[in-house]
LUMDOMAR-250127 format. One record per residue (C-alpha): residue in three letters; z, x, y. Coordinates in pm, whole numbers, plus 32768, in hexadecimal, padded with zeros to 4 digits. Each point is the difference from the previous one (the first is absolute). Example, Ala and Ser with C-alpha at 12.3 -4.5 7.8 and 13.67 -1.06 7.14 Angstrom:
2
+-----+------+------+------+
:   r :   zz :   xx :   yy :
+-----+------+------+------+
: ala : 830C : 84CE : 7E3E :
: ser : 7FBE : 8089 : 8158 :
+-----+------+------+------+
END
This chain:
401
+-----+------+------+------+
:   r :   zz :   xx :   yy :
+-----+------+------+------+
: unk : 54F2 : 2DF9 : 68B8 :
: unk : 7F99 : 8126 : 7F0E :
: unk : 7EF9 : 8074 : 80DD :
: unk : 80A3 : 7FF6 : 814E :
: unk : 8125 : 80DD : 7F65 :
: unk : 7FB0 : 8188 : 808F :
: unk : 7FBC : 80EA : 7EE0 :
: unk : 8144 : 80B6 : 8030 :
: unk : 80B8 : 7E9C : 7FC1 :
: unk : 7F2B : 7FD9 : 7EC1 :
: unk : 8063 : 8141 : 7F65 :
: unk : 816C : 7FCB : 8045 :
: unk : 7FDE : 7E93 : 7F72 :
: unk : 7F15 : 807F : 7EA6 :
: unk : 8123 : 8101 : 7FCF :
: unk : 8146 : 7F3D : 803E :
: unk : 7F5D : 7EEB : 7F00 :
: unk : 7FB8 : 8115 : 7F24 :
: unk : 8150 : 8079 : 8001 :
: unk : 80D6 : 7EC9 : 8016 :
: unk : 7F21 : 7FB1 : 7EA6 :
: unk : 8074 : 8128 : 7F7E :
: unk : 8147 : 8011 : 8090 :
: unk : 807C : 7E8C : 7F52 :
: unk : 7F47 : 805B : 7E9F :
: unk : 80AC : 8150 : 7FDA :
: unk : 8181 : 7F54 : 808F :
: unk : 7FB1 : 7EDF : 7EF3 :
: unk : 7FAC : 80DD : 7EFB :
: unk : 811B : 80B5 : 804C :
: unk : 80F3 : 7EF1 : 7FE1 :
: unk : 7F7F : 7F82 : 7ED2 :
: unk : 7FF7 : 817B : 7F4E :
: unk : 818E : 8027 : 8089 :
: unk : 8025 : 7E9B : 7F46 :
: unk : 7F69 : 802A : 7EA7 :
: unk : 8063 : 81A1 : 8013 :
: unk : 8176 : 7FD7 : 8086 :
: unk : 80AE : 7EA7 : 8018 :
: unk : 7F5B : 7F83 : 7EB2 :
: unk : 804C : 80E8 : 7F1D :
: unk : 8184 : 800D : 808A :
: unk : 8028 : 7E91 : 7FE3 :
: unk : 7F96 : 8026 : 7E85 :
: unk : 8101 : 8109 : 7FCE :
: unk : 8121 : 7F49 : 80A5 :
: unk : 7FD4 : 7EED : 7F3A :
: unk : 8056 : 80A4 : 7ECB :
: unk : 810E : 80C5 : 80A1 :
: unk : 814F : 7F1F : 804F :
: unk : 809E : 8150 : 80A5 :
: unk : 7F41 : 80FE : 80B5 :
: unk : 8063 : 8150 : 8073 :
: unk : 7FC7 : 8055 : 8166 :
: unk : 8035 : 8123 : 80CE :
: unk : 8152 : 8037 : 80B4 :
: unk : 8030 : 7F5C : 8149 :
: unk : 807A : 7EE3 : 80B3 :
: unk : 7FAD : 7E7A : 7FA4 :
: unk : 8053 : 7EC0 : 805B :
: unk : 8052 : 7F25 : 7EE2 :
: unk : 806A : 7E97 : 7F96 :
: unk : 814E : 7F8C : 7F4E :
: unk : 7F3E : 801D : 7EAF :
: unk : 7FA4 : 8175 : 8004 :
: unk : 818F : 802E : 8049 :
: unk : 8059 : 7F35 : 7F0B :
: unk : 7F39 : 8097 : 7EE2 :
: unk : 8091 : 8150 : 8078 :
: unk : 816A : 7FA7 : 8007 :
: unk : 7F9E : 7F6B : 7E8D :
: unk : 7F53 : 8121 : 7F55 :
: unk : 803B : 817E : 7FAF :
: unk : 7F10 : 80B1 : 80EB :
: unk : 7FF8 : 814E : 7F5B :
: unk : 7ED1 : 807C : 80C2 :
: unk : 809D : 7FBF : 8141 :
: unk : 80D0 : 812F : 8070 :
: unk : 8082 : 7F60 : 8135 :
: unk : 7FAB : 7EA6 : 80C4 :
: unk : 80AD : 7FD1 : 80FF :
: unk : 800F : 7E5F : 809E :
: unk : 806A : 7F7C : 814A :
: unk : 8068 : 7E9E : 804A :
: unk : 7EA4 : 7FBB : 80E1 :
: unk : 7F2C : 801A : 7EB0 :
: unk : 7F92 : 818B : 8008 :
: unk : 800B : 80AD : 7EE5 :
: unk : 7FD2 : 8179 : 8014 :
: unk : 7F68 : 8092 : 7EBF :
: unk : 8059 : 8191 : 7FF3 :
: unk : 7EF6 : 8067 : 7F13 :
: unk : 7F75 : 7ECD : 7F8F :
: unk : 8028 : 7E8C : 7FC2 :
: unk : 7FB3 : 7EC2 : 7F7A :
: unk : 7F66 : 7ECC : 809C :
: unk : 7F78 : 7EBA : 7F56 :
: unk : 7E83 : 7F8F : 7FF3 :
: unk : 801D : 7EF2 : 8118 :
: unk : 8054 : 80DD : 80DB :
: unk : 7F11 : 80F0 : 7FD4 :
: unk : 7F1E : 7EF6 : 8004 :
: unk : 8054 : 7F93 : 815D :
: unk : 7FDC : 8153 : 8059 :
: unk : 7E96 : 8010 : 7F75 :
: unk : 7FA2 : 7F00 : 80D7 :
: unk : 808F : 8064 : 8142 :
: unk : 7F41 : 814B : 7FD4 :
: unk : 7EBB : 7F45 : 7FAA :
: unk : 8005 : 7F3D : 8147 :
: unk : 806D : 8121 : 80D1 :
: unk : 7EBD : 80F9 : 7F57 :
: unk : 7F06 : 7EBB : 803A :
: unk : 8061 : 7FC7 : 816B :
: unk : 7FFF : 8180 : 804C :
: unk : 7EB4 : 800B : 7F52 :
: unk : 7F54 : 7F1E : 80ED :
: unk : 80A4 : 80A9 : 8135 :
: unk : 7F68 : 8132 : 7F9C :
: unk : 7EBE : 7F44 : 7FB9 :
: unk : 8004 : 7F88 : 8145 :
: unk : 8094 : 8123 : 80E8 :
: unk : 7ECF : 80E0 : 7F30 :
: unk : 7EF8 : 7ECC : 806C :
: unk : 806C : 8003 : 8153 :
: unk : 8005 : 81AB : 8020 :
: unk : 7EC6 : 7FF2 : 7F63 :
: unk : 7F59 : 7F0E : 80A9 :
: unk : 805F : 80B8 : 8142 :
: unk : 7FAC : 8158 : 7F81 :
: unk : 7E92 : 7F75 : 7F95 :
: unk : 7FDD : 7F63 : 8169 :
: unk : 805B : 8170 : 809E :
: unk : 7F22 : 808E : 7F07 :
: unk : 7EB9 : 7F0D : 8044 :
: unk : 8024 : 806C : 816E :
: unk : 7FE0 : 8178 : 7FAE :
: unk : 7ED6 : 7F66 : 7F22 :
: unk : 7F7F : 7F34 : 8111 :
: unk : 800D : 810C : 8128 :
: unk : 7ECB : 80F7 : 7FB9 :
: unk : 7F43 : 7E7C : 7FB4 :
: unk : 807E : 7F8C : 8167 :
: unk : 7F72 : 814D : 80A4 :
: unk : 7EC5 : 7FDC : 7F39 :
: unk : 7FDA : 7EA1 : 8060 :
: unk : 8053 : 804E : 8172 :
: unk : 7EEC : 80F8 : 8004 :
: unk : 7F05 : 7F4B : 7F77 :
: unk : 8053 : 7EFD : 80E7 :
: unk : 7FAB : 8116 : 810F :
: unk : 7EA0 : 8041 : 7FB1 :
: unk : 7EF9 : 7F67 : 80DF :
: unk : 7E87 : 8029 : 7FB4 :
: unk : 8006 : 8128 : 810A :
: unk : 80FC : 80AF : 7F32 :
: unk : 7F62 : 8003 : 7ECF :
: unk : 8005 : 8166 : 7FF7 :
: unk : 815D : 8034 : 8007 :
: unk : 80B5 : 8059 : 7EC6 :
: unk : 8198 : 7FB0 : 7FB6 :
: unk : 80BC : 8119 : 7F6D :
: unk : 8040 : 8002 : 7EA8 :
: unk : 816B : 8027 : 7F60 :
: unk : 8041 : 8122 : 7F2B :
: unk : 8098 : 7F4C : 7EF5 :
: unk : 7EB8 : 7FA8 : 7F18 :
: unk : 8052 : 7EC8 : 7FCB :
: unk : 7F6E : 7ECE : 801F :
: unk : 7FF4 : 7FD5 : 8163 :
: unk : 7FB2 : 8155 : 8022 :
: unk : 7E9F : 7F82 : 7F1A :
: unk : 803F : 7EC5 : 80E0 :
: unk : 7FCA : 80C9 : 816A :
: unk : 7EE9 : 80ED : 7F80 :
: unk : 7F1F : 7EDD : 7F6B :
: unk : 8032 : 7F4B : 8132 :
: unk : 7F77 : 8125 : 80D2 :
: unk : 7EDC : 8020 : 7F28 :
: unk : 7F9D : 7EA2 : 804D :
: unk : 8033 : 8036 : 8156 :
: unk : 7F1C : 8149 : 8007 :
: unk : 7F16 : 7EEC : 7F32 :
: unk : 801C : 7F1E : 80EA :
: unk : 7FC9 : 80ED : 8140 :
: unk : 7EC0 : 80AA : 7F44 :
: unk : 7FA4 : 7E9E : 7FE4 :
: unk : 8040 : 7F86 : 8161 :
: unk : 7F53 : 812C : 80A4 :
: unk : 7EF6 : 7FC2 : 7F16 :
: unk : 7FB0 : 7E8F : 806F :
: unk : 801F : 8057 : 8182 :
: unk : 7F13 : 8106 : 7FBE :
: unk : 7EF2 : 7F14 : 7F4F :
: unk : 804E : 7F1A : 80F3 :
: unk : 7FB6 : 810B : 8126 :
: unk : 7EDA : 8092 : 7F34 :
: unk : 7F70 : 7EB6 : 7F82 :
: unk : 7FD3 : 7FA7 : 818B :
: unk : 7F89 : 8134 : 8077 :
: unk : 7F0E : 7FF9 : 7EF3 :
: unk : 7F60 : 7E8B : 804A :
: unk : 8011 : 8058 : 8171 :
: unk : 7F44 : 80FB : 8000 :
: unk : 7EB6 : 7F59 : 7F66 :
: unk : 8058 : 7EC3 : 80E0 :
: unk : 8007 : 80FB : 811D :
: unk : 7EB0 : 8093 : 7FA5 :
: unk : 7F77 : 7E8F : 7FDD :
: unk : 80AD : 7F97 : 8148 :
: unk : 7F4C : 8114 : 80DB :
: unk : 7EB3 : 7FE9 : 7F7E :
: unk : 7FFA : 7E9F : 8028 :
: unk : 8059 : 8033 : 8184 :
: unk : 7EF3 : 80F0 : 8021 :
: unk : 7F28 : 7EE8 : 7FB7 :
: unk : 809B : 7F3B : 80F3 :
: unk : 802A : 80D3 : 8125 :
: unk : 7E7C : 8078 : 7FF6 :
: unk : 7F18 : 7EF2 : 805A :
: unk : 7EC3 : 8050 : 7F69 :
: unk : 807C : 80DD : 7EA2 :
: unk : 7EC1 : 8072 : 7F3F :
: unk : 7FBC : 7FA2 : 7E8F :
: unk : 807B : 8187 : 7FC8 :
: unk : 8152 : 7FC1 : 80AB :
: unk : 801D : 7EB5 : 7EEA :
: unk : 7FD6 : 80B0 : 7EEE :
: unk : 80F9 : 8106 : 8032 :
: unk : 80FB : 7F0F : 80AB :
: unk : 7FB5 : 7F3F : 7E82 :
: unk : 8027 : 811C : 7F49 :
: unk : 813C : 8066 : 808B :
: unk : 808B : 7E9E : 7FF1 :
: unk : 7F7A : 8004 : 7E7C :
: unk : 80A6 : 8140 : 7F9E :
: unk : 8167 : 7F99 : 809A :
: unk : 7FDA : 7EC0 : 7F56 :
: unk : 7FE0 : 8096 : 7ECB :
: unk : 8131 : 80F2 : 8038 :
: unk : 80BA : 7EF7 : 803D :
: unk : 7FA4 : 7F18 : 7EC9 :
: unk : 802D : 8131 : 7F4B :
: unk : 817D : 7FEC : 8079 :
: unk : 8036 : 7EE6 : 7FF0 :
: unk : 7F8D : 8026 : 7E6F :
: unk : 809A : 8115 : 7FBF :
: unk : 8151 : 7F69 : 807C :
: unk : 7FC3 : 7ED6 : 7F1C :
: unk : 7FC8 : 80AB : 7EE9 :
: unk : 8144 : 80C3 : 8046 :
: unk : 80AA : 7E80 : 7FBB :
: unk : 7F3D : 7FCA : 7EE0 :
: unk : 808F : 7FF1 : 7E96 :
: unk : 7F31 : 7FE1 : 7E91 :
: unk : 8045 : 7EC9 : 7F2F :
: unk : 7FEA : 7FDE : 7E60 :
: unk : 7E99 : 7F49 : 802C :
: unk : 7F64 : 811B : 80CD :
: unk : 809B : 8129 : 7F1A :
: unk : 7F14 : 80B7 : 7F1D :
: unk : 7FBB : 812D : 7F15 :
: unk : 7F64 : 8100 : 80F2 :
: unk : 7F3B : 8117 : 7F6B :
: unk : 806D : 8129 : 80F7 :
: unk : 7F02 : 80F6 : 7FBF :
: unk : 7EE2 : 7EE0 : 8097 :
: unk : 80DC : 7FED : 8104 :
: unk : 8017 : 8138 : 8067 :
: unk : 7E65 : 8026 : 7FD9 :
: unk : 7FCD : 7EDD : 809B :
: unk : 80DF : 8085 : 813E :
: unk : 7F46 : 8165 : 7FFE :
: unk : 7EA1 : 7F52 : 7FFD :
: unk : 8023 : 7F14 : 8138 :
: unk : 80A4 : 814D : 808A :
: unk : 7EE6 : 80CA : 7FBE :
: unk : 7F69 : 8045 : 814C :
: unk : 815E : 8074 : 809B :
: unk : 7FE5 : 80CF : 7ECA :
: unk : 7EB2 : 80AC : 803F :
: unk : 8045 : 8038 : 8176 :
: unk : 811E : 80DD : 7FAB :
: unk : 7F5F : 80A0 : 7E9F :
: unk : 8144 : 7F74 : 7F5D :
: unk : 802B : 7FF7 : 7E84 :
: unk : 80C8 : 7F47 : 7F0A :
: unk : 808C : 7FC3 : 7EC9 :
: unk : 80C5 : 7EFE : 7F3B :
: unk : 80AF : 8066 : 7ECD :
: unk : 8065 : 7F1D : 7EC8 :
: unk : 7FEF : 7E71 : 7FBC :
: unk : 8103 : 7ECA : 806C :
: unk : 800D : 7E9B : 7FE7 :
: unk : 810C : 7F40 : 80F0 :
: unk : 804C : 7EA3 : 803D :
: unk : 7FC6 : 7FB4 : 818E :
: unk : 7F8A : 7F25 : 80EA :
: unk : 7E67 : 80B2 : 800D :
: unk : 7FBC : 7FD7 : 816D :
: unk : 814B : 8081 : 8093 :
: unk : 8007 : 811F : 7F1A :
: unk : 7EAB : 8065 : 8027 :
: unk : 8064 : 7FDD : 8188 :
: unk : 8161 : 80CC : 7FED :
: unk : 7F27 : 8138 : 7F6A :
: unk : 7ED8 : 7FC6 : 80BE :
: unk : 80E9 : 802F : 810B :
: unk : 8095 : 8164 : 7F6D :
: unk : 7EBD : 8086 : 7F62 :
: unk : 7F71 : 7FCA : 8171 :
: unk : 8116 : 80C5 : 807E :
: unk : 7F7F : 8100 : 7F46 :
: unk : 7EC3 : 8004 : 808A :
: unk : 803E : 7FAF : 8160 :
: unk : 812E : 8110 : 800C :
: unk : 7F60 : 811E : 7F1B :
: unk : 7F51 : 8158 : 8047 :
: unk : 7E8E : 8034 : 8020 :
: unk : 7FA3 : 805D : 7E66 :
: unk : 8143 : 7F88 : 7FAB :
: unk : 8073 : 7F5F : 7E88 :
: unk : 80A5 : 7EB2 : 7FAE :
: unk : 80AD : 800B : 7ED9 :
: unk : 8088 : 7E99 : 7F1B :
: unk : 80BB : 8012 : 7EEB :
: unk : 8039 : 7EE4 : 7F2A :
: unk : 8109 : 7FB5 : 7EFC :
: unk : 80D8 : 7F04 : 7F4C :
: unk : 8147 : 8070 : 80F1 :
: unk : 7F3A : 8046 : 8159 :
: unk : 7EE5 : 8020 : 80A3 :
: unk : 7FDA : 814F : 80FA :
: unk : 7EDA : 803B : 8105 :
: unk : 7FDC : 8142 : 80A0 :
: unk : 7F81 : 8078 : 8148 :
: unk : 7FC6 : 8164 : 80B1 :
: unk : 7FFC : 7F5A : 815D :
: unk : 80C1 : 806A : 811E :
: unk : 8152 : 7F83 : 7F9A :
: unk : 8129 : 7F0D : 8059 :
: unk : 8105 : 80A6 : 80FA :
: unk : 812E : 7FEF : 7F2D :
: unk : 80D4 : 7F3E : 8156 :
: unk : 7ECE : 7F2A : 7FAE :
: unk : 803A : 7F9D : 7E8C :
: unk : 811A : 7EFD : 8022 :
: unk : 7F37 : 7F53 : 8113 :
: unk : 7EB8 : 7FEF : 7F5B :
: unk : 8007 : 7EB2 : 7F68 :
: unk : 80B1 : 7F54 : 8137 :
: unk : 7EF4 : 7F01 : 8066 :
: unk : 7F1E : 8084 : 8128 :
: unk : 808F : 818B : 7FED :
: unk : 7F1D : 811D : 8003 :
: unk : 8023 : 815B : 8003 :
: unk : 7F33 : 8046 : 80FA :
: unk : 7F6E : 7EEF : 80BC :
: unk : 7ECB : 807A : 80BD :
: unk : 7F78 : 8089 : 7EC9 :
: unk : 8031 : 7E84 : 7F35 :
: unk : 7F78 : 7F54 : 8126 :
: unk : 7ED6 : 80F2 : 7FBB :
: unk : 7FCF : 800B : 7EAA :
: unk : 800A : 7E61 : 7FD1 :
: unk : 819B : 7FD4 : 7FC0 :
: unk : 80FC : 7F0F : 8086 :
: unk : 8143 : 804F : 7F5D :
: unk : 7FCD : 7EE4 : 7F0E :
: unk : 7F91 : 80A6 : 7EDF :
: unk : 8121 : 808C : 7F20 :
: unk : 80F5 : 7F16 : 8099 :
: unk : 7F05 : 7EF8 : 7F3C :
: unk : 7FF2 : 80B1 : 7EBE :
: unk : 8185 : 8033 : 7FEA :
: unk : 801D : 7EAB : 8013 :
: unk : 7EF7 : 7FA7 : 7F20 :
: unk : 806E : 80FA : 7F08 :
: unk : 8176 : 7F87 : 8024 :
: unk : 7F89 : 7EA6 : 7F90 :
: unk : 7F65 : 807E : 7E97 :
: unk : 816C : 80CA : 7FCF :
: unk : 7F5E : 8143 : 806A :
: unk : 8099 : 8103 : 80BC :
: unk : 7F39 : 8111 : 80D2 :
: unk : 8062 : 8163 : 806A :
: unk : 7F48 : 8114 : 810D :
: unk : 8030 : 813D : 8006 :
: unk : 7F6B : 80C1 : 80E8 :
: unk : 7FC2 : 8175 : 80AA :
: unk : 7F45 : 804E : 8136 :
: unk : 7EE0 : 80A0 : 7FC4 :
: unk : 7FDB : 7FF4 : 7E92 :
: unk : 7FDD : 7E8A : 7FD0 :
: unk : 80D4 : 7EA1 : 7F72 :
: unk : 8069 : 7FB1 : 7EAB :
: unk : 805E : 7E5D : 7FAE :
: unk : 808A : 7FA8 : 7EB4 :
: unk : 8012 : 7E64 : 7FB0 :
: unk : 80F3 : 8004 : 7F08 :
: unk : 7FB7 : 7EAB : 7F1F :
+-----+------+------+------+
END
């Protein structure tokens, strides 16, 4: 029943509760202060008082009262003045006996308890009312929100809702929920894109593969010459594409507790320079890695997420150019003076299958696989990674550990 109730409804109800709780305790308490405060002590003082004084006025009294003023001297009494229906009419003041008073004690107690719950329940009833009025003012900028939200279709992820002025809640409400949508559009257009570049990318070898292969058919008599290169193109396409097809799994892949172990970075690094030594020689490159580090990793991805960068490095750099790592407890920073990221470039750079300029990857060896791999293998050993880059003076990328 609780959950089918709309939220307005359940602030209304939580408040009127609240209120009839404290509505009742502070009417009871009430009573019972007036009680032990008021009525009490009077009772006490009436009982050892036969006569009391009272204030001038009219009263209605019993045969007794007269008689015990026809029968004493009343010298307090400047004037009373008595009417055959039972009124006396006290000038300046009077005298009346305990019972009476006592009657009149009671009769006041009744009347102050009953008016004390209608007030109790005329202030439930306003309040409960005010707090329903109130919950809908509460409610409205939810409603619109809700609404809104309610409008957005995958194909309007892009759209943002206006955010209210106040700084409130909602206001945080409205502006978080646009970032996730700008998360969520940055992510869609980044999965149609792999999804686009992923099959361009195995078509094209499968293309290659396809036409050689019908070259052999459509020629009757091909030489031994015409095999071999119809091989070696099938071979080489193959090859791109297992090397897609790995470098997409390894995009899925994360390290476990068994495989993680203390990785000496400075081998590493050596290690990654050596097997890139003839890329080295052909463009007269030097390098240099400064200081010592020890982290805890998976040993084949990360030797693979900066074999990837340091041959970035390479591929990307200037004829007699430097490569420069830099290796500390906090970071580690490797250094280029290639030809620079386009700074429109940067924020697409690890997007699976991007490249900055695509005739010159296809050239050099890349795919667009490479540093969308080693931010996701970094990512999985709590790493973070950073570019910065200018045209024409070279790329800077900090892993910060």
């Amino acid at each position: 029943m609780w959950d089918k109730l709309s939220f307005r409804l359940k602030i209304t109800v939580i408040f009127s509760l609240c209120l009839t709780i404290l509505t009742i305790a502070l009417t009871v308490l009430t009573i019972i202060n007036s009680h032990q405060s008021i009525t009490t002590p009077m009772r006490e003082n009436m009982q050892h008082t036969p006569m009391l004084q009272i204030p001038g006025g009219s009263l209605l009294v019993d045969d007794e009262v007269l008689n015990f003023l026809d029968n004493n001297d009343i010298h307090d009494v400047d004037e009373i003045i008595y009417n055959h229906s039972g009124v006396l009419t006290f000038e300046q003041t009077g005298i009346y006996r305990f019972y009476e008073l006592e009657q009149v004690l009671n009769i006041s107690n009744q009347n102050f308890r009953y008016h004390s719950f209608i007030i109790a329940v005329i202030v439930i009833v306003v309040g409960t009312i005010g707090a329903y009025l109130v919950a809908g003012v509460i409610v409205k900028p939810i409603k619109q929100l809700a609404n809104s939200m309610a409008e957005v279709e995958a194909e309007k992820l892009k759209m943002t809702l206006p955010v209210p002025k106040s700084h409130d809640e909602i206001a945080n409400l409205t502006a978080n929920f646009n970032s996730m949508l700008n998360n969520l559009h940055r992510s869609f257009e980044s999965k149609q894109l792999f999804a686009q570049n992923a099959s361009h990318e195995l078509k094209t070898p499968l293309t290659v593969i396809r036409a050689n292969l019908e070259s052999l058919v459509i020629d009757d008599n091909p030489t031994n010459e015409e095999f071999i290169e119809v091989f070696s193109e099938v071979k080489t396409s193959t090859e791109r594409m297992i090397g897609l097809v790995e470098g997409m799994l390894a995009m899925g892949k994360t390290p476990t507790d068994v495989q993680m172990t203390v990785i000496d970075m400075k081998d590493t690094f050596n290690e990654i320079f050596k097997s890139l030594q003839n890329d080295i020689t052909a463009k007269s490159l030097t390098y240099q890695i400064n200081g010592d580090l020890n982290i805890k990793g998976e040993e084949i991805q990360i030797r693979q997420a900066f074999l990837n960068l340091i041959s970035n490095a390479v591929r990307y750099n200037k004829d007699g150019g430097q490569i420069s790592v830099s290796l500390s407890s906090q970071q580690i920073t490797i250094d280029d003076t290639g030809i620079g990221i386009p700074h429109e470039s940067l924020v697409h750079i690890f997007d699976p299958f991007y490249c900055v300029d695509k005739s010159r990857s296809k050239k050099l060896g890349g795919n667009g696989l490479g540093l969308a791999i080693t931010k996701n293998i970094l990512e999985t050993h709590q790493m973070h990674i950073n570019i910065t880059s200018e045209v024409g003076v070279g790329t800077s990328i900090s892993i910060e550990l």
